[in-house]
C-alpha positions, 0 to 999 in steps of 0.5 A: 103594821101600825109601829109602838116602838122606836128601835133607834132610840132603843139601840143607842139608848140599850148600848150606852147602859151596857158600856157604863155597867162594864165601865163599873168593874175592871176586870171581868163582867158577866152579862146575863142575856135573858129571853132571845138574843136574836129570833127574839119573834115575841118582843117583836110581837108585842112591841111593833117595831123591836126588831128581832136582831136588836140584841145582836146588834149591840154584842156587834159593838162590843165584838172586841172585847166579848165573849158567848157562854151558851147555857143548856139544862140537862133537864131540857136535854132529858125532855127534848123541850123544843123552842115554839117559834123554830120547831127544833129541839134546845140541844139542836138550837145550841148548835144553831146558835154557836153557828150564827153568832159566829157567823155574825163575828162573835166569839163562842167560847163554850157550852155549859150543861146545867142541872146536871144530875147524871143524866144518859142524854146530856152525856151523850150530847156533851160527846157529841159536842167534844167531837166537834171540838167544843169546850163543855162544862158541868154545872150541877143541881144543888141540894135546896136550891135557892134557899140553902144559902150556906151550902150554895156559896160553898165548896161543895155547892157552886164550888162543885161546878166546873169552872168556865175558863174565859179570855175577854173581860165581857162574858155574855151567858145566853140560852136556846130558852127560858130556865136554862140556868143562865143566872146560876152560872153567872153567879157560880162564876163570881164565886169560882173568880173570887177564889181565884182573886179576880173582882168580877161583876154581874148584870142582867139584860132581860127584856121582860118583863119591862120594869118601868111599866105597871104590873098588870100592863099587857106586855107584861101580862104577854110575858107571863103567858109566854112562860106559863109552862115555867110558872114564872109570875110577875111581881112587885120588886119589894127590895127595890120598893124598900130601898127607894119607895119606888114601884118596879115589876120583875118576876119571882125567880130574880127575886127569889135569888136575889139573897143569893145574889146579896151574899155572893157580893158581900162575901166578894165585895165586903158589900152588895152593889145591888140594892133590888133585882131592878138595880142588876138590869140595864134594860132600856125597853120601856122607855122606848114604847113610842105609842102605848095602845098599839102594845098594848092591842099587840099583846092582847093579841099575843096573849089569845095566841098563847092560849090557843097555843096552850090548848092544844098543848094541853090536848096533845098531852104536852101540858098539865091542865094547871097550865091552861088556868094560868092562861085563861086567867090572864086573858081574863086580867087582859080583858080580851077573849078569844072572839077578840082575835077577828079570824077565829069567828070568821074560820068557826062560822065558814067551818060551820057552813062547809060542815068541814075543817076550815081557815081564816087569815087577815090581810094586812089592810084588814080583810079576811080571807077564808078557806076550805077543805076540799078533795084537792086542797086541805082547809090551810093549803086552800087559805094560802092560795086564796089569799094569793088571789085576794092580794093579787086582785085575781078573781076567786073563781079562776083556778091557779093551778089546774086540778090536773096538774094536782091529781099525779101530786095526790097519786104520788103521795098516796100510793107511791109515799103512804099517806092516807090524805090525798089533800095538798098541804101548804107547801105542796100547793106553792110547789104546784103554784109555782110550776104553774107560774112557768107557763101561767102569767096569772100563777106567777102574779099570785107566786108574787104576792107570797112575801105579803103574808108575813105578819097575817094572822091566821086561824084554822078550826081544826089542830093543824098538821106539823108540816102546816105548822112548820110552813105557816111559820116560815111564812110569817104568818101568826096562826092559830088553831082550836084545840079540836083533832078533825078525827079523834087519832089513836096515833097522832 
């Protein structure tokens, strides 16, 4: 993988702003944590070398003095939104995310539902919480939200919140996702502490978008298709231009809460520290693009992806068609279209040719290799296995797994489990793969080449199975597939 970032440089240079923001309020510092503080498998993505814990690396410093708030909507809870990138549900990542950051050495200290307007799922995951002995708080939808100034800052806006008992002076408030309410809270915060005569501060660590490179860069054109489901736009910061006649990106919803933001501290402070939505982050990414074309080519590729993404969303009914406007035209101010993806010809033209669903990967020196749907093996299941070969050196006509050994799988799973597709998924054929490699030398050299495959790229011409998708995913493998059901399911 050709390498666009330096993430040492980054490291030391991201720790640094944080330490000189906290040095700026002496009592209490709410650090909002925007995007992924760890599993951050995008910017990975579109900045080649940012490594996916680069966030949790820095709150490991600062594990003495910090603390982790994690947000929920009670919005997201109600609609079972699921993170892309895990397949699990938000309420099901909070969990996940308390154990890990403990794990790591840091301090959970609470989990805040917001946007709550009585809904039955977030009261029930708000037990189930409790029963696990975690600290939960209530925030609540305000009434006219973001504009009604006067009601927002009031007893009877952010003072009907419930107020977050913290013991560190950094508080960072995170997320399973995006429009979590992460930045409501930390202001709710702000007022709740100043009643109580503590001067507390606010920052924001959001990586993108990346404020100090052009608008329409790709990077941050990646980021809009990233949240197009929450209709996020990028967007010249005019506070920052005004107050400096300088040219800075942020996105709509900092800048529509900003005059919040602006009373807030006046009402505190006397004065707002902040001139622009730019002055709150302390965001040091785009200073540390070490080759500009290669992020910019990794987001274009980030942004086809998306679009497929969205495409089959949108067949599956988990989309408004509004959605995929959205990201067809970004795809048009990126310059790219699909054909652009080197795998998605490939898979189309050997699907073409077999009249059958197929798969195509890219090597990561550049080759592509092809699979088809057969009687043994669907169209994913082949690719995997043939790319095995690719990488081992082992001639595509030799079988790794005998078809013998594969028909009592296929028994197994239709007559004794039900299903009605006797073909192998990806995981079921790297089972076989490896009961092979126990007596096969041949098997075991392909079973060797699995950890090769993270980072490939992969295209299936058909919408895939969840148990492929969840399998390419753990494999590292970046695929995608036509919106196209292989047959037009009732059920699905």
């Amino acid at each position: 993988m050709k390498i666009g970032f330096d993430n040492e440089k980054y490291l030391q240079m991201q720790s640094s702003h944080i330490r000189e923001r906290i040095n700026q309020f002496d009592n209490k510092l709410y650090l909002e944590f925007g995007g992924k503080l760890f599993d951050d498998y995008h910017a990975s993505r579109v900045l080649p070398g940012f490594q996916p814990d680069s966030k949790l690396h820095l709150l490991k410093e600062l594990s003495d003095t910090a603390e982790i708030v994690i947000v929920i909507s009670a919005a997201d809870i109600e609609a079972n939104k699921i993170r892309g990138d895990l397949g699990i549900t938000y309420d099901t990542d909070v969990l996940r995310l308390k154990d890990e950051f403990e794990a790591n050495g840091l301090f959970v200290g609470s989990v805040v539902i917001t946007q709550y307007s009585g809904q039955n799922s977030a009261d029930l995951f708000k037990g189930r919480l409790e029963k696990l002995g975690i600290k939960v708080y209530i925030h609540y939808v305000i009434e006219g939200y973001p504009s009604n100034i006067p009601l927002i800052v009031s007893d009877e806006g952010y003072g009907r919140n419930e107020y977050i008992e913290t013991s560190r002076p950094l508080v960072v408030i995170t997320a399973p996702g995006p429009g979590s309410g992460k930045m409501a809270t930390c202001l709710s915060q702000l007022y709740h502490e100043h009643k109580r005569g503590v001067r507390a501060g606010y920052a924001k660590f959001e990586t993108f978008p990346i404020w100090n490179i052009p608008l329409k860069h790709p990077v941050n054109l990646a980021y809009e298709a990233a949240t197009a489901d929450l209709n996020d736009v990028n967007m010249i910061d005019p506070f920052h231009l005004e107050a400096y006649g300088v040219t800075t990106v942020n996105y709509n919803r900092d800048v529509e809460i900003f005059p919040v933001l602006s009373a807030i501290f006046e009402r505190i402070y006397g004065e707002n520290p902040y001139k622009s939505p730019t002055d709150m982050g302390v965001n040091m990414a785009g200073n540390c693009i070490c080759d500009d074309e290669v992020c910019k080519e990794a987001s274009r590729q980030e942004i086809i992806r998306r679009y497929y993404r969205t495409m089959d969303r949108f067949l599956s009914g988990e989309c408004p068609k509004e959605e995929t406007y959205k990201v067809e035209l970004l795809m048009n101010q990126a310059g790219v279209t699909v054909h652009d993806r080197k795998v998605v010809d490939a898979a189309l033209a050997r699907a073409e040719e077999t009249g059958a669903p197929a798969a195509a990967l890219e090597l990561p020196d550049g080759r592509i290799v092809t699979g088809k749907t057969s009687d043994l093996l669907g169209a994913s299941a082949a690719l995997i296995l043939n790319a095995l070969k690719e990488l081992a050196g082992i001639d595509h006509d030799m079988h790794l797994i005998s078809p013998t050994a594969l028909e009592p799988i296929q028994k197994v799973k239709t007559e004794f489990l039900g299903s009605k597709n006797p073909r192998l998924h990806i995981d079921e054929a790297l089972i076989a793969l490896s009961i092979s490699a126990s007596s096969n030398p041949v098997a075991e050299q392909a079973l060797r080449q699995v950890p090769n495959l993270k980072g490939c790229q992969a295209h299936v011409s058909v919408m895939l199975a969840n148990v492929d998708i969840r399998l390419f995913q753990k494999l590292s493998i970046q695929v995608t597939s036509e919106p196209r059901y292989e047959k037009k399911p009732i059920y699905q």
